[in-house]
N, C-alpha and C positions, 0 to 999 in steps of 0.2 A: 452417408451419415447415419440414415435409419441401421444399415449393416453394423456398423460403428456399436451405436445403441444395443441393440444386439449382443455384442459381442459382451458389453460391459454389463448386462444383466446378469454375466457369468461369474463376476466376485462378489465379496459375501459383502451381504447387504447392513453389517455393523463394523463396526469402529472405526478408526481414526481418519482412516483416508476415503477417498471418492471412489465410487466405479466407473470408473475409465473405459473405454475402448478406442482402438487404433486400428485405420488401414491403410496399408500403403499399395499408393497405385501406380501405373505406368501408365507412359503417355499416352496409350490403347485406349484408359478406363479399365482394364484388366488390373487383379488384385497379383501384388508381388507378395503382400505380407500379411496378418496381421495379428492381434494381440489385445490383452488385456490385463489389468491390473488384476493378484491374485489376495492382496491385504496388506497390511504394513510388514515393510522390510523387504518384500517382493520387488522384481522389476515395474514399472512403472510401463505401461501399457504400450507409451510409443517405443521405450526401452524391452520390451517382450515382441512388439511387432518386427523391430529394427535387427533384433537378435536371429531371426530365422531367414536372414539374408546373407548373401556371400560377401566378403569385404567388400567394400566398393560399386555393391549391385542398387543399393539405394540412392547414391549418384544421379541427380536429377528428377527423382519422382517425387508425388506428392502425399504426402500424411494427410492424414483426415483424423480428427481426432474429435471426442465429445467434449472435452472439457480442455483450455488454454492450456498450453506445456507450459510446466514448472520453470521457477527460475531461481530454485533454490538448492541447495544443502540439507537434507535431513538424514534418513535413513537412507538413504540413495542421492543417487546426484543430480543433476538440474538434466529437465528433457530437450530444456531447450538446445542445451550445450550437444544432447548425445545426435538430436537434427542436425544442430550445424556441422558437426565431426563426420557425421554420416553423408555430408553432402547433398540430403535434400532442397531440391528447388522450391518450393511451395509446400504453404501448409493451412489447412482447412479445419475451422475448429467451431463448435456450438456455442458455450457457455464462457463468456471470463471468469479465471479464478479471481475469489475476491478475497484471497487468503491474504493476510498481513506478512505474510514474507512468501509465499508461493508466487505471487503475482511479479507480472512485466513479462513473462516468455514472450509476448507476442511482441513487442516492442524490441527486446533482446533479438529476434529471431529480423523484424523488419530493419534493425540497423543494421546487421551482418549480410542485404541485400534479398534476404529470403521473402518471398510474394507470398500475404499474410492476408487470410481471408476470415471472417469473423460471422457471428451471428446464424448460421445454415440450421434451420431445426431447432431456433434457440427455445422457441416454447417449448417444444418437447423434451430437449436436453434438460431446461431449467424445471420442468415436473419428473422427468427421470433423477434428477440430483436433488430433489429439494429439499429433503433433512436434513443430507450435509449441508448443502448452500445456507437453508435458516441456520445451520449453528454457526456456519462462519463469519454470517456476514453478524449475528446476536451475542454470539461468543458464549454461547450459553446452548445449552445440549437442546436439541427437539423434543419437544414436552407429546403426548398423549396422554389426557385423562380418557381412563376406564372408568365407568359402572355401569352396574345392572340397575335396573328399574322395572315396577311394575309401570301401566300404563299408564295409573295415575304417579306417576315421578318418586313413588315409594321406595329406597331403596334398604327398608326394614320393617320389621312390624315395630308395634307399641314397645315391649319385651325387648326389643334390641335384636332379635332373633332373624337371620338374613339367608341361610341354607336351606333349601335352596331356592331364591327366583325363577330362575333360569335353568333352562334343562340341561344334558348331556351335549349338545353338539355346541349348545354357545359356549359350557366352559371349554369345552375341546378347541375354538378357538380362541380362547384367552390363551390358553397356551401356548397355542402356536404365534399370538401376537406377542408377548412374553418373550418368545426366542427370536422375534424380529428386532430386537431390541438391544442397545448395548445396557441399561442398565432398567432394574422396576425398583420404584418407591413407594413408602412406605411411610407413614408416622408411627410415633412412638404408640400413640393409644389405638393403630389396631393390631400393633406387634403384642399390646399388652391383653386384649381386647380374644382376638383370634388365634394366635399360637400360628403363624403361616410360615411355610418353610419357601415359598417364594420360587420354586423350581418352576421349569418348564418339561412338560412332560408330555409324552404321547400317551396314543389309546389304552395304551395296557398298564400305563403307569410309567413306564421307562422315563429314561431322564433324556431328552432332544441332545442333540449334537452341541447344539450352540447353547449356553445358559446365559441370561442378564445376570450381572453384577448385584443383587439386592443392598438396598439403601435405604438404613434407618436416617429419618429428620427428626430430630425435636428433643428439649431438652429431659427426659424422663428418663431415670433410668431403665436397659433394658435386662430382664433375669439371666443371667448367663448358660440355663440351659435352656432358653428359648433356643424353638427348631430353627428359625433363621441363620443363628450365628453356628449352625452345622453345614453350611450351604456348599455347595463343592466351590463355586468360584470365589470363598471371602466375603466376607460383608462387610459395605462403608457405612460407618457409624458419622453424621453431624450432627453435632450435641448445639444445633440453634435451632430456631423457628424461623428465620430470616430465609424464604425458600431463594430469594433473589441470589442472595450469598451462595445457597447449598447447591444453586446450578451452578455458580462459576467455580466452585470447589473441583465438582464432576467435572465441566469443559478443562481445566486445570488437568485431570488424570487424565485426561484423553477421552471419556465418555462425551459421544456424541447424540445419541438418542437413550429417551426416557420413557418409560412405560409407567403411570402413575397409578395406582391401583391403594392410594394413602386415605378413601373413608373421605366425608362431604365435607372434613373442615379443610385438609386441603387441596379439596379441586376446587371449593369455594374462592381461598388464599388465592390459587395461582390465575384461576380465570377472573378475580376481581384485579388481579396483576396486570394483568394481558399475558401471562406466561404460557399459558396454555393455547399449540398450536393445529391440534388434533383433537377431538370430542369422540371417544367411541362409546357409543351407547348401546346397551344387551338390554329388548325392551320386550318383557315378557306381557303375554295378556293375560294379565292377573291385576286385581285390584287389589289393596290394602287400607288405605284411606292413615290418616295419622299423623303426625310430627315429624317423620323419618325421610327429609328430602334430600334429595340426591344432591345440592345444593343451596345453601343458606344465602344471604345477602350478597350480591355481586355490584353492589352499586346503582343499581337502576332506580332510577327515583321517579322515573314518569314512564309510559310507553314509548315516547320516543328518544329512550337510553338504553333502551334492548337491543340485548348482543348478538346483532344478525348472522347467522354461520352461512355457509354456504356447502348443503351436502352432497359428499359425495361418492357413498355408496349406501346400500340399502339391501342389506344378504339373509334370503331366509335361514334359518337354524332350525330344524323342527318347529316348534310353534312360536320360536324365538326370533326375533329381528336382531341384527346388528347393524345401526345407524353410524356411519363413519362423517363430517362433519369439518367443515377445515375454519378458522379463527381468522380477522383479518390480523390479526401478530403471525399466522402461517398460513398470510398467502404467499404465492411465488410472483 
């Protein structure tokens, strides 16, 4: 299974579908096959593993697979159906899908007399999948709020003035968490505010392989030669402030993770929501002192309504820190 795991680190770690991995074994414990899912519209992992066999050579062995085989219809066909066409005897999986029409392979695969074994590595499976599994099981994209902050929680001066906290390597990883990402948002007032064009970029400036989708919320008009709306992948425009709404919009396009980088009124919004399932914080040692908090009102009315995180990493940047943080809305 850890093999499996492995394997599925191998697809890309945005949009719509899971990373998968598949191997198929012989009665030895010796590997016949195996595979992994390459993105939507790709073979589907047990379906990549299954493919690199002779007709008929999978006949009796056992799938191992990180996440429950499908038992649907989408972009491809159900995995479960291509196991039982293939003749495997047994199959070994981490994670159930808890998708609303993905789900029952194991059930499908145990009725057609297949030996279905569940559960192997599930903690691990279940923190290796956990974006997707929070959106599937929330129906609403994987939230991360971003900011920088001095040490005192400053995340501007008096002036409004914010370029730059943080040195060169924390922005250098904004970016690259930026392209970890299927989409980064925004509100209206700091598209109106900052003039950002929202790209993900390397060292030299290049634009990364992969770009998030930028996403205006809120109802203010935005100027139409704001840099934003030049963005190479499109820009979604929701003309609400309802962020509850503006995620199921995105889980609707198939956006499953969100990089939020939208200024302290709404990472206030989403974490006074519980929306927010990720907290990355870029924490410079610099003071400022002032009105400019990284977060306004979240609801806590006594000390024991404070919103316990639980962190879980801690990465020096030159003189910078980035605090990563998990919400109990994103634990696994």
């Amino acid at each position: 299974m850890r093999h499996a795991l492995s394997l599925a680190s191998n697809g890309p770690a945005t949009g719509v579908n899971p990373r998968v991995g598949c191997v198929i074994l012989r009665g030895d414990g010796s590997i016949a096959a195996e595979g992994w899912h390459r993105g939507a519209g790709t073979p589907h992992a047990e379906v990549d593993a299954l493919a690199r066999l002779a007709p008929g050579e999978a006949a009796g062995l056992t799938a191992v697979v990180t996440l429950e085989p499908c038992n649907h219809h989408g972009r491809t066909g159900p995995c479960s159906e291509a196991l039982l066409d293939a003749g495997v005897a047994r199959v070994v999986f981490s994670v159930d899908d808890p998708g609303e029409h993905s789900a029952g392979g194991a059930e499908r695969l145990a009725e057609a007399g297949v030996a279905v074994v569940s559960g192997v590595l599930v903690d691990e499976g279940t923190e290796f999948l956990r974006r997707w599994l929070t959106s599937e099981r929330l129906r609403r994209p994987f939230v991360t709020v971003k900011w920088a902050s001095s040490l005192d929680g400053r995340v501007a001066a008096a002036d409004g003035s914010s370029r730059w906290i943080t040195g060169t390597a924390a922005r250098q990883h904004v970016h690259e968490q930026r392209a970890a990402h299927d989409a980064i948002l925004v509100g209206t007032g700091t598209v109106l505010a900052d003039d950002p064009s929202l790209t993900a970029r390397g060292d030299a400036g290049e634009l990364l392989p992969h770009q998030p989708r930028p996403v205006i919320v809120g109802e203010r008009a935005v100027p139409r030669d704001a840099s934003i709306l030049r963005h190479p992948r499109g820009t979604i425009e929701l003309r609400t402030r309802d962020l509850e709404k503006a995620l199921g919009e995105l889980y609707a396009d198939e956006i499953r993770s969100v990089f939020v980088e939208g200024g302290p009124t709404i990472a206030t919004e989403l974490v006074r929501l519980g929306l927010a399932d990720d907290i990355l914080v870029y924490l410079a040692p610099t003071l400022i002192g002032g009105p400019r908090l990284a977060l306004g009102d979240v609801g806590v009315r006594s000390i024991d309504d404070q919103q316990r995180l639980r962190v879980m990493s801690v990465t020096p940047l030159g003189d910078d820190l980035a605090i990563l943080a998990r919400t109990q809305s994103g634990s696994s």
